[in-house]
C-alpha positions in Angstrom: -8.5 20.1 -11.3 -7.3 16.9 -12.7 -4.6 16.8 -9.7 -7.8 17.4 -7.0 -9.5 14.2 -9.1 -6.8 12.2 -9.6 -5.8 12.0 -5.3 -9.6 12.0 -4.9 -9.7 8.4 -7.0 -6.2 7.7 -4.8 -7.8 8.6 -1.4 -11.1 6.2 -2.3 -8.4 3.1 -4.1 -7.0 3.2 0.1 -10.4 3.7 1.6 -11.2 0.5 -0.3 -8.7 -0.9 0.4 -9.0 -0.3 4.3 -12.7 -1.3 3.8 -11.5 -5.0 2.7 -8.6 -4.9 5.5 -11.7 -5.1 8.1 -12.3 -8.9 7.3 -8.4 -9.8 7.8 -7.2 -11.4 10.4 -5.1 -8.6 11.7 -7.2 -4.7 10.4 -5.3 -3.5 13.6 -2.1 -3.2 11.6 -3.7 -2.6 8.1 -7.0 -0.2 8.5 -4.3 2.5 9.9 -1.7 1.6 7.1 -4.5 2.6 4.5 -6.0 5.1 6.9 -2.1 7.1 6.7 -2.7 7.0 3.2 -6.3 8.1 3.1 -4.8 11.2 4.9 -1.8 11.1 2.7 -3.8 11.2 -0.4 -6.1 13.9 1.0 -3.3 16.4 1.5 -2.0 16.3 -1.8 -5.0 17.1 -3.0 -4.5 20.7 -1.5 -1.2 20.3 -2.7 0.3 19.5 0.2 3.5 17.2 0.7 4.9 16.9 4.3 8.4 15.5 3.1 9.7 14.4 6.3 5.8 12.3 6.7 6.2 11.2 3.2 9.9 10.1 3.9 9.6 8.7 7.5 6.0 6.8 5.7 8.3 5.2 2.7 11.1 3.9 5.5 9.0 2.5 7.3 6.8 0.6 5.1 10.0 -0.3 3.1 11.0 -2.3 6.2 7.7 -3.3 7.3 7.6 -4.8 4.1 11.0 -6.8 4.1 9.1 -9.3 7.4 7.0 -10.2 3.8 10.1 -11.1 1.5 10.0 -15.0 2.6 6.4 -15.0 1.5 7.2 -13.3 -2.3 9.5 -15.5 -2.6 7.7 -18.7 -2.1 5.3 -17.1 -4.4 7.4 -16.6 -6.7 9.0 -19.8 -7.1 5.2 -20.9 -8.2 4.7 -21.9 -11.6 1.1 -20.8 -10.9 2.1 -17.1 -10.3 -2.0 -16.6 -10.7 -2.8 -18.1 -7.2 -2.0 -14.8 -6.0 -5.6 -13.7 -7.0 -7.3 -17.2 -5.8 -9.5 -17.0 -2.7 -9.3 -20.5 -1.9 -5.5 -20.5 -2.3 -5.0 -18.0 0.5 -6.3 -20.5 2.8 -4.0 -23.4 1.8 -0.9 -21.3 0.9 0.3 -18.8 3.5 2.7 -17.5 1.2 -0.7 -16.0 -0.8 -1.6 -13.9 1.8 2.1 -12.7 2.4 2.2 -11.5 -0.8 -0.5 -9.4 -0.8 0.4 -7.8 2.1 3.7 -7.1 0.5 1.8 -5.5 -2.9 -0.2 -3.5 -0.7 2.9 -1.5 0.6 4.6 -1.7 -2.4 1.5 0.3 -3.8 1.9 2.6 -0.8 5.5 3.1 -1.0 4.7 3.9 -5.0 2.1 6.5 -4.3 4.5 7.7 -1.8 7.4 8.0 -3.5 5.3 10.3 -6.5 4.0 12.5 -3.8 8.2 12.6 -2.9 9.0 13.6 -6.1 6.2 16.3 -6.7 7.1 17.9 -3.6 10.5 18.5 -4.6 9.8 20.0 -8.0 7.4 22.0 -5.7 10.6 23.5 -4.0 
């Protein structure tokens, strides 16, 4: 039960997230990254763990995520690291938004990368 709950919270953290990605300049590309995981995060509630998904998911947002690595590390190079989380900054530093783009796969790849572990001991 606390598995079923747990993915539940994980499934509503991405749809959230997708939510929020509706304002960007660009929900195209991000409301269907967050939608995979929605989906993602629903499976493994029925305890469910397409590997070859889960693996093909982590490579590509791995690499998606390396088009980010000029903006992480302009960031941080900051001595404010707490910009990150300033709305006003995102405007004036491009690097700001970069980053969080980059977070937000990394938090995918991590959610990923447990559902690629589970699945093996599944085996």
């Amino acid at each position: 039960m606390l598995h079923k709950i747990i993915n539940f919270l994980l499934a509503l953290m991405f749809v959230i997230f997708a939510y929020l990605q509706l304002n960007d300049p660009d929900p195209i590309v991000w409301v269907p990254i967050y939608g995979v995981m929605i989906l993602v995060c629903a499976m493994a509630m029925f305890k469910y763990y397409p590997r070859p998904i889960l693996f093909s998911l982590v490579i590509f947002y791995v690499i998606y995520s390396l088009f980010y690595m000029p903006g992480i590390k302009e960031w941080l190079a900051q001595e404010n690291k707490s910009q990150l989380f300033d709305n006003v900054a995102k405007m004036e530093h491009p690097f700001i938004e970069e980053s969080r783009e980059f977070l937000g796969l990394m938090i995918n790849v991590a959610v990923l990368a447990v559902y690629l572990i589970i699945s093996r001991k599944k085996k």
